[in-house]
N, C-alpha and C positions, 0 to 999 in steps of 0.2 A: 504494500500500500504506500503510499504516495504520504509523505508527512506534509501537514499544514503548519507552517512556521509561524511563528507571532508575528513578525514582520510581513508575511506577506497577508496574513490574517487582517492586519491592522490597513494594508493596503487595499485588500476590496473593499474594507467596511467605510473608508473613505474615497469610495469609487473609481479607484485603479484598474487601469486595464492588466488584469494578468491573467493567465492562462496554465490550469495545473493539467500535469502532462499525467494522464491514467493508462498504466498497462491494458495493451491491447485496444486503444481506440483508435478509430480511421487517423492515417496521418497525412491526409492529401490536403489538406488545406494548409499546410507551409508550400504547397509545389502551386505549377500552375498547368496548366496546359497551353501550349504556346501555338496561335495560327498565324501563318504567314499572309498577310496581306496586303499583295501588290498593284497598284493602280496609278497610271499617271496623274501625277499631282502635279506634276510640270512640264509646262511645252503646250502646245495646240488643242492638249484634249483637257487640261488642269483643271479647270470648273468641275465636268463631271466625275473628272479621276478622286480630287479632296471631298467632292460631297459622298463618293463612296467610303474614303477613307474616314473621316465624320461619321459620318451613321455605321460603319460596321464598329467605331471606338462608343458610340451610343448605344448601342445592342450588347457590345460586350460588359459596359457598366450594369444593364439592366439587368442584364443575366447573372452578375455576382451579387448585385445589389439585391435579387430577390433568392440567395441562398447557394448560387454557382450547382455546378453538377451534384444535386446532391444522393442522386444514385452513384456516386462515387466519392463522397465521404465529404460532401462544399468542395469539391476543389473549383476553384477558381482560372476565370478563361484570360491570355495576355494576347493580343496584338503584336506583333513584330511585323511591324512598316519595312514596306518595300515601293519605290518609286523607275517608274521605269523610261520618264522623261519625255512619255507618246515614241517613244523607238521601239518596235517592235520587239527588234535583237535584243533588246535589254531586259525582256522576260524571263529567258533563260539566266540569265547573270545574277535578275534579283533572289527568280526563285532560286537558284541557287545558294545566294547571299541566307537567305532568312535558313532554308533550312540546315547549312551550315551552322548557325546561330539554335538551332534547337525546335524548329516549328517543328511538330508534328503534323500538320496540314496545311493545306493553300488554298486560298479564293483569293480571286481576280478574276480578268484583270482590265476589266472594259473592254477595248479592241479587238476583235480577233484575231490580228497579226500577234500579237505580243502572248495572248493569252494561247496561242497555238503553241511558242516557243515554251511556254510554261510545262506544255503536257512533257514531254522526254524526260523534264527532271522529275516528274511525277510518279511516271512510268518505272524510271531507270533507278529510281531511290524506295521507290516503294511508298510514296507518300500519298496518301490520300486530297483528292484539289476538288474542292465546288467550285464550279465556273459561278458566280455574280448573275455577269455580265459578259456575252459576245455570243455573236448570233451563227459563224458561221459554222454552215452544216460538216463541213469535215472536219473539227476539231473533237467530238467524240466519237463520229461514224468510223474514223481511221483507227481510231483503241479500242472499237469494240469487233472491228472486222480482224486487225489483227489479232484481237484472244481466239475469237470465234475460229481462224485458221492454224490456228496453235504458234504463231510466231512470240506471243506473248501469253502468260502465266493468267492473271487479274487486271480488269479493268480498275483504277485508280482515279479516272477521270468520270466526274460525273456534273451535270448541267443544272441546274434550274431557272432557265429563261430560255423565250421563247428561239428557236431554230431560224435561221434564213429559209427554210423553204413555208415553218407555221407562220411566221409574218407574210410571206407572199399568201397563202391561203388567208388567211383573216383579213387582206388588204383588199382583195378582190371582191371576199364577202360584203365590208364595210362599205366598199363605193358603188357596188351593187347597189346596198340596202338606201343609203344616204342617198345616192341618185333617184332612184326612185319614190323616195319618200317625196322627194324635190320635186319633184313630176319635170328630169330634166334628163337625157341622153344625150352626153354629152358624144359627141363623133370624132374627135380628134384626141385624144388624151398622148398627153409625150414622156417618156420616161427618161428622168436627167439623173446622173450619179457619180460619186466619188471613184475610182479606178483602183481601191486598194483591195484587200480581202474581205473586208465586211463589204464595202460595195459591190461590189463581184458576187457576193452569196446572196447578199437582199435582193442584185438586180434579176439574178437566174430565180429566185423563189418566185418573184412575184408575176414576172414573165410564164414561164411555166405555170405557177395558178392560172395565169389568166387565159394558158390555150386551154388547161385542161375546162376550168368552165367555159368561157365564149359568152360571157355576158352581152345585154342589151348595148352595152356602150363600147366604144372601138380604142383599142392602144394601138399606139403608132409602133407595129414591133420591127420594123424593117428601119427605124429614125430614131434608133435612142441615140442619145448625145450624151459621154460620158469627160471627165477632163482628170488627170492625176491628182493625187491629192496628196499633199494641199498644193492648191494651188493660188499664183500669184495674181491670176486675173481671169475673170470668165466672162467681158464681154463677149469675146468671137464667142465661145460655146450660144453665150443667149442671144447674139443675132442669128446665128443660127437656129435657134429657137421658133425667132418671131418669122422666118421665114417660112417655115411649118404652120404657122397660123394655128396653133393647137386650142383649143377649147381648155385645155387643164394642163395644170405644169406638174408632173409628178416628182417631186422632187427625192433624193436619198443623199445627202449630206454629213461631213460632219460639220464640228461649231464653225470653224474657221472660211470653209467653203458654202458655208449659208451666210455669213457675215459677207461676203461678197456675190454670194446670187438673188438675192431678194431686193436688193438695193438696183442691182443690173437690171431685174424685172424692171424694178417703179422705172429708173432712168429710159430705157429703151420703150418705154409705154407698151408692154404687152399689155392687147384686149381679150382678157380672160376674164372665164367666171370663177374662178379660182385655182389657188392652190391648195394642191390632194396630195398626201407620199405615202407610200408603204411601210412606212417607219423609217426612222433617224434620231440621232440628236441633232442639236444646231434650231431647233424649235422651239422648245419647252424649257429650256433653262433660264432662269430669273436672269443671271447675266448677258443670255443672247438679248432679249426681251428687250433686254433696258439699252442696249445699242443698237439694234435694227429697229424700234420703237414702231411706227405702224407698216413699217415694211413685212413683219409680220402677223398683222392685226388680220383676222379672219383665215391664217392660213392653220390646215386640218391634218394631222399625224397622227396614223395608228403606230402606238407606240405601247410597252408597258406601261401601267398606271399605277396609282394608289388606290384603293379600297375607301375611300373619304367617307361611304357608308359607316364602316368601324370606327366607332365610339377610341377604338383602341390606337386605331390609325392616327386620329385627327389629333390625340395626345401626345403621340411622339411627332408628327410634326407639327406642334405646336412648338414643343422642347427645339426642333429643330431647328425652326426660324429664329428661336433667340437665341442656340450657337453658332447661326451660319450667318448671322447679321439679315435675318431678313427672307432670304431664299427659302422656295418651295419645295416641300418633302416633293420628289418625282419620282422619275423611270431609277437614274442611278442611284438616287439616296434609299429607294423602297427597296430596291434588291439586295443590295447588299447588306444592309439592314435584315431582311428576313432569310439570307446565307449565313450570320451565325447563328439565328434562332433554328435552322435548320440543323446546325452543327451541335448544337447544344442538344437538342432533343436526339442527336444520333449517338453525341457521347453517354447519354443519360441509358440508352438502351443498348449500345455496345459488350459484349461478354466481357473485354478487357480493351484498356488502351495499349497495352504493351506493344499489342502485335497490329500491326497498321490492317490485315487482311480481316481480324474483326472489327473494323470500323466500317468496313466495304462492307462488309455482311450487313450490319446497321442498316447503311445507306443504302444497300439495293431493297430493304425489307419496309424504306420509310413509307409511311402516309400521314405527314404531316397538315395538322390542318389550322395553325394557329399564324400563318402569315399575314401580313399586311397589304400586301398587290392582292389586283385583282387577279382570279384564280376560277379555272372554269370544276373544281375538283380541288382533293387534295393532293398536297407535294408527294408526287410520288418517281421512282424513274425505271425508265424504260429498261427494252436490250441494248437499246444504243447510250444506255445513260441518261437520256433528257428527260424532261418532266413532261409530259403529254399536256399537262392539265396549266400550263405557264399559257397564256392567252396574251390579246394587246386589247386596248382602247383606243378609242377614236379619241383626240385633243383638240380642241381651237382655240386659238388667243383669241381671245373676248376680253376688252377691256383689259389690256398689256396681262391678262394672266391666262395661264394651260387653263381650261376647263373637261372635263369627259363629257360627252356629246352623244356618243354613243358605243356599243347599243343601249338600245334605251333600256335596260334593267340597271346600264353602270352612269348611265347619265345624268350629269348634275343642272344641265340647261339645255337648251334646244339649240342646234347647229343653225348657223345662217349660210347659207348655198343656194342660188349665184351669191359672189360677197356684191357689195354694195359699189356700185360707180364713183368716179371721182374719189 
């Protein structure tokens, strides 16, 4: 038995913090469990890379805050930051970096380029990685075709957000549904995109949705206009545009190359009835917002959303906007945000942490249903890894802010389509 000293006696009854140590109770609450988490915090993508790294260090306080893993005795969850500067190649490096330093797992990393370079050290260390954030469809199709051919042991890589080919499906749905509510067919629709790998995966997803439906209204599939990204300037691309005469701009951006084509639009006076995309960012960030100011006032992104319905949602960002000065809980702070509550609930039902292949067991068994994005189902993942049940919403700047529009079960106000002249 453990002896109580007078002195230390005398120190709780004057509310001292001490801590008497009992044979044979859990002792996981001196350690922590360490997740790597990497995202551009700086360079061309840094707004949504820091609001990921923000909300996953918010997520992680709540989760200790309200008792840490305590199917494993409180232990307690740490962050170990990784930044990868929007350079793809720097995902390897960081992942490497943090788990070096002791992570036992990784999430990131926004981009698909970068977040692709993350899987090998996943793969090749045995570390278990939720992807956040990144849409492109070969980053777990490639880890799961490899196990499935035996070139590889365990998948390590798993998703929850939505795929470049599910955004082209629910984009084609959306402008279906929205068209038509409009009583509007539109006949020229153009599809404009960034030339990197998530543009590359968004632009074949939503193209392929749209032959396999052949909806009422027509994409221009033989006239997409794409430009590198980033890039320095895209008048030529959107004079090329207006000379297509398109009825709808579809745009797939990131921040920096919407910063310069919304602005192009007003200049070069395209006569559209709007702009529609199949998801991006570059739309719905309080910081795009506030520098393209009505350039992008009325334009429409299926993109992830928040759940604004949840009582639960509107509380963390509430918390949010007074650590972010202001900014909007969204696409990146929601995800990444509901990646460690994902993580938490796998460690909490894990056999052990020791061995990284019961954490995969965990995660292939999850069906999480306590997230904050909207969710067509619970977190759950596929053969390929991804979560089926990861959906997008429809967004329009109404009044310099993201609103959900549709569908209307996630809709917070009604879409305006055609936008308004002048």
């Amino acid at each position: 038995m453990t002896r109580l000293t007078r002195r230390t006696f005398l120190k709780i009854a004057a509310g001292g913090a001490v801590l008497v140590a009992v044979p044979g109770a859990p002792r996981a609450q001196g350690k922590t469990f360490k997740i790597g988490a990497v995202h551009p915090v700086t360079g061309p993508l840094a707004e949504p890379g820091q609001a990921c790294r923000l909300s996953a260090q918010m997520a992680v306080e709540a989760v200790n805050a309200a008792g840490g893993i305590r199917g494993k005795g409180g232990l307690k969850l740490e962050l170990l930051v990784g930044d990868t500067q929007t350079k793809p190649e720097n995902g390897r490096v960081e992942a490497e970096r943090v788990v070096n330093q002791g992570a036992q797992m990784l999430m990131g990393s926004f981009d698909s380029g970068s977040t692709a370079a993350m899987v090998s050290v996943a793969q090749q260390k045995r570390v278990p990685f939720l992807i956040d954030i990144a849409a492109a469809d070969p980053i777990t199709a490639n880890v799961a075709r490899s196990v499935k051919e035996g070139q590889q042991k365990v998948q390590y890589v798993y998703r929850n957000f939505p795929t470049g080919s599910s955004f082209g499906r629910k984009a084609v749905q959306y402008f279906t549904e929205i068209f038509a509510e409009a009583n509007v067919t539109p006949k020229r629709v153009l599809l404009m995109y960034c030339n990197d790998l998530f543009g590359q995966s968004q632009s074949r997803g939503f193209l392929a949705a749209y032959k396999a439906a052949r909806p009422a209204w027509t994409l221009l599939e033989d006239d997409v206009i794409a430009w590198p990204e980033p890039p320095s300037d895209l008048s030529t691309e959107v004079s090329k545009a207006k000379a297509l005469k398109p009825d709808v701009i579809s745009p797939i951006t990131r921040p920096a190359s919407a910063q310069l084509l919304l602005p192009e639009i007003r200049k070069q006076r395209l006569d559209i009835l709007g702009i529609v995309g199949p998801g991006s960012p570059g739309f719905y960030e309080a910081g795009q917002i506030a520098v393209l100011k009505d350039d992008v006032e009325y334009a429409m992104v299926s993109n992830p959303w928040a759940n604004f319905r949840n009582a639960r949602t509107n509380q963390v960002a509430d918390e949010y906007k007074k650590r972010s000065n202001g900014k909007t809980f969204d696409t990146n702070s929601g995800y990444s945000y509901d990646a460690i509550l994902v993580i938490a609930d796998v460690l909490e039902r894990a056999a052990t942490l020791d061995d990284p292949d019961a954490i995969v067991d965990a995660l292939k068994k999850t069906r999480y249903t306590g997230g904050l994005m909207q969710y067509a189902g619970p977190i759950h993942f596929n053969e390929l890894g991804d979560n089926p049940n990861a959906v997008t919403t429809m967004t329009q700047i109404l009044g310099q802010k993201a609103v959900a529009v549709w569908p209307k079960e996630a809709a917070l106000q009604k879409f305006v389509f055609p936008r308004p002249r002048g």
